[in-house]
C-alpha positions in Angstrom: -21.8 78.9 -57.4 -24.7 79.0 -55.7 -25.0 77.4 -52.1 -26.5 74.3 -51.4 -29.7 74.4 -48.3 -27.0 72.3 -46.0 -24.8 74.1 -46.7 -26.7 77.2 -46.1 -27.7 75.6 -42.6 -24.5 75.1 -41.4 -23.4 78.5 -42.3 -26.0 79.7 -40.1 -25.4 77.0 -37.0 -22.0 78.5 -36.9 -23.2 82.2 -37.1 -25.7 81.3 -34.3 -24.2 78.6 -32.1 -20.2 79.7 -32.4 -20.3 82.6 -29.7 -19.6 81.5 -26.2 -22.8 83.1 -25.3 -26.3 81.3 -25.1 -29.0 82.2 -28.6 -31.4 84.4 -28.5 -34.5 83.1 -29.2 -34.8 85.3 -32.5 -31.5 83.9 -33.2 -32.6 80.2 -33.1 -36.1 81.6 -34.8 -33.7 82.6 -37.9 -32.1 79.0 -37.5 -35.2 77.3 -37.8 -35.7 79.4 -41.0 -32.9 77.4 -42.7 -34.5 73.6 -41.3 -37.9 75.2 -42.8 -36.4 75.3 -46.2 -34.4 71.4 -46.7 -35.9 68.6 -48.1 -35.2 64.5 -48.5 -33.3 65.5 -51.8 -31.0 67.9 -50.3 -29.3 65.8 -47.7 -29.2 62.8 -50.2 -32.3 60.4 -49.5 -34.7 59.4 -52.2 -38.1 59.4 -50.1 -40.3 57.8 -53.3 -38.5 55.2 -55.0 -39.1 52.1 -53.2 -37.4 49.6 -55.9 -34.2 49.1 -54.1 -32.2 50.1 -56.7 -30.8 53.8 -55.4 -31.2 56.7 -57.8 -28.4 59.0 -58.7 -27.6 63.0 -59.2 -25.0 65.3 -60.0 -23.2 66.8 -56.5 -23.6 70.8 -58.2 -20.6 71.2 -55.7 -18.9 68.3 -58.0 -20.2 68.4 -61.5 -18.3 65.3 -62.3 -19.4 63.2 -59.4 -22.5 61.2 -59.8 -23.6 59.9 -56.3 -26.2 57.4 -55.5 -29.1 58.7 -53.3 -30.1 56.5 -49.8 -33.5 55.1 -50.7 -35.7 55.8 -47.3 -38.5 53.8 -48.1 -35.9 50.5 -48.1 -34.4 51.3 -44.4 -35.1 48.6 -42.5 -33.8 49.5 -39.3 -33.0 52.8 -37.4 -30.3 54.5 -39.3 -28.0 57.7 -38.7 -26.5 59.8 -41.6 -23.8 62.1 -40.0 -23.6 65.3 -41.6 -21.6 67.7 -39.4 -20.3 67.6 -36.4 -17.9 70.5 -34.4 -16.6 70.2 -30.8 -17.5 73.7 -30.4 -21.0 74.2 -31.5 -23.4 71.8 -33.5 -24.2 68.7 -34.6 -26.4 68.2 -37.8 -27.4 64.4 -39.1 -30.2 62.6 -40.3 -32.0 59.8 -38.3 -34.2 57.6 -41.2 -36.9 55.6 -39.5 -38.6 52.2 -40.9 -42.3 51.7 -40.2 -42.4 50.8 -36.6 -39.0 52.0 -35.4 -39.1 53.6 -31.9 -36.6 55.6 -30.3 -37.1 55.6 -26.6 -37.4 58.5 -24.3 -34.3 60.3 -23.6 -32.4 63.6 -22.9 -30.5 66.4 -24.5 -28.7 68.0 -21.3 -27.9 71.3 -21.5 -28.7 71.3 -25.6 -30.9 73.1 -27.7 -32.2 71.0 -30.4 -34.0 71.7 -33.9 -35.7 68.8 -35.2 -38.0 68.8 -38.7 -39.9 65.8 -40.3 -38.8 65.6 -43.9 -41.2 62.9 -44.7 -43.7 60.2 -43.4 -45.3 60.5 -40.4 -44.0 59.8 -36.3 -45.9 59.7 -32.9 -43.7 62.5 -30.9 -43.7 62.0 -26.9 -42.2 64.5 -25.1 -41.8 65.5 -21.6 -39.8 69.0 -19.1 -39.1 68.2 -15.6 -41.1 69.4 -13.0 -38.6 67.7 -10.4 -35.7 65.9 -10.1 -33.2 64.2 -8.4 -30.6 61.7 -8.5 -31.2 58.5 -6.5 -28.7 55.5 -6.5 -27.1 57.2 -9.0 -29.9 57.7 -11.1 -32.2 59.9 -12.3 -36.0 60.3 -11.2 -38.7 62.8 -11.3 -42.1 64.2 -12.1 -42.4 65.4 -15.6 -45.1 67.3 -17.3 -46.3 66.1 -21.0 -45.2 68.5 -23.3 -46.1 66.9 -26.9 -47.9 63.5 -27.2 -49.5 63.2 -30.6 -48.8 62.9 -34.7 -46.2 65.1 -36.6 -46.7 64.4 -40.2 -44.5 66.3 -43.4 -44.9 68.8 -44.4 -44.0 70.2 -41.0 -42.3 72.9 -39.7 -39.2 72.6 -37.6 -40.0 72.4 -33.8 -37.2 73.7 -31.0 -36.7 72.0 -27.5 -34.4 74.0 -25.3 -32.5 73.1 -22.1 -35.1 73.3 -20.0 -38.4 73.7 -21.8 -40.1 72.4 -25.3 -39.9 69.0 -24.6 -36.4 67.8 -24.0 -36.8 64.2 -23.2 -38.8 63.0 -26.1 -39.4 59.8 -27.7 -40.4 58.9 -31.8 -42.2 55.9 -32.9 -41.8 55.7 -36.7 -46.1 55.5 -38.0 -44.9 55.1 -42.1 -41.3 55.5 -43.0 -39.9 58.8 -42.4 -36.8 60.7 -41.3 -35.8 63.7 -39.0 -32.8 65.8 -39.3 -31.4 67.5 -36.3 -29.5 70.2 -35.5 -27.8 69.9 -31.3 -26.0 72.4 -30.1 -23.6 71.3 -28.2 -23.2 67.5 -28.8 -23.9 65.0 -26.5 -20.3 64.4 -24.7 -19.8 62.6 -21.7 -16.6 64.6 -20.8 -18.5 67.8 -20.2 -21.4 66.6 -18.6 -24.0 65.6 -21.3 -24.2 61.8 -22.2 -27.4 60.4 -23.2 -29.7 59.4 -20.8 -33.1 57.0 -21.2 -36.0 56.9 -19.4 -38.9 54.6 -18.5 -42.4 56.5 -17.9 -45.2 55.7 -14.8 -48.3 57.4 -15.6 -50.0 59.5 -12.6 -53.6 58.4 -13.3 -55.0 61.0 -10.7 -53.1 63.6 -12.3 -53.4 63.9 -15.8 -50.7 65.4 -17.9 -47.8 64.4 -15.5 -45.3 61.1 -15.6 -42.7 59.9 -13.0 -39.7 59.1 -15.1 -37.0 56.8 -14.0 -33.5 56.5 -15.5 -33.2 52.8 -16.9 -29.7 51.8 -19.3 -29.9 51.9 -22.3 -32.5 49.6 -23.7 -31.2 46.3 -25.2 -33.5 46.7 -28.6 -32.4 49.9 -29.6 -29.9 49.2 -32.9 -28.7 52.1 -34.6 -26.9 51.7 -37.8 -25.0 54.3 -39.8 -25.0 55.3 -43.3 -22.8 57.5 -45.0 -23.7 60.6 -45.9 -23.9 61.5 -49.7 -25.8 64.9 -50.1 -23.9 68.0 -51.1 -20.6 68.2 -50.1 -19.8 71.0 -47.0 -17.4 74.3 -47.1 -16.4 74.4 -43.5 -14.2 76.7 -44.2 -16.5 79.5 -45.3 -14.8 83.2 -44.0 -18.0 84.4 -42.3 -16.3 87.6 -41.2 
């Protein structure tokens, strides 16, 4: 039977991510390859229909089971779909976005993360330190911009690394649209990578460049979850 694109993907995340050494960057090039090719369809969301009434398929990796597809255009608030997640290497999900929704600047420490628009449109800030340090326990620094403008889909995936592409970044939803990631490792507070947010101060004598301060996490921010429906996952693939 012929794999499905997510599943495809995660057969590569572990190829790429399961070695104890840091990717190459050809290696995370290939990676992106995989994002490149996945659609709304293949990770179960419906990105037309906006009638409320979900729309169903056939699961090829369970010819009997018909499953009813997450309409995006009806999200009404910021929702997750967990995909995948592994202690050792990745963690793949979905974040759908209604019109509007914001998710405020943060951090991926010590991650490398894929991200790729698989529709609508989102207003991507994103920022590398210049300097830090910590300060009453808390994070503050200059930054340089990195990204500040429109990502609309068709897009291709875009790659933030540890230290450079942008790794505290925000998204403010401009039409209804959604984003799969891929972070390798996951956040985890037990080995030093929670999730941290940020406030911004613009430098207006020097262009390009923000002090960011550490605030808690912002009172506003609801995430729901949703369950994930697309094609079921192998995780047991031999990839010997």
């Amino acid at each position: 039977m012929e794999r499905s694109k997510i599943q495809c993907l995660y057969d590569a995340c572990t190829r790429v991510f399961s070695d104890r050494e840091p990717p190459t960057f050809q290696k995370i090039q290939w990676l992106r390859n995989f994002l490149d090719r996945i659609e709304a369809i293949d990770v179960g969301i419906d990105e037309f229909n906006s009638e409320g009434s979900p729309r169903s398929w056939i699961d090829p990796s369970s010819p009997n089971a018909r499953k009813e597809l997450i309409c995006g255009l009806t999200v009404t608030e910021i929702t997750y779909i967990h995909i995948y997640q592994s202690d050792d290497f990745s963690q793949i999900g979905v974040f759908c976005f209604p019109a509007g929704g914001k998710l405020p600047l943060h951090d991926h420490p010590g991650m490398t993360v894929l991200s790729k628009v698989l529709y609508g449109s989102v207003h991507v800030k994103s920022y590398d330190w210049v300097k830090a340090r910590t300060a009453s326990s808390r994070m503050v620094g200059l930054a340089s911009t990195v990204t500040d403008g429109v990502i609309k889909a068709p897009r291709e995936a875009s790659v933030l690394f540890p230290k450079s592409g942008g790794n505290i970044h925000s998204f403010t939803a401009l039409t209804p649209c959604a984003i799969l990631d891929v972070l390798s490792p996951p956040y985890s507070d037990e080995f030093g990578r929670p999730s941290t947010y940020f406030s911004e101060i613009p430098i207006p004598s020097l262009p390009g460049y923000v002090i960011l301060k550490e605030i808690d996490l912002p009172n506003d921010l609801v995430v729901t979850g949703a369950q994930y429906v697309g094609p079921q996952l192998d995780t047991g693939v031999d990839l010997s």
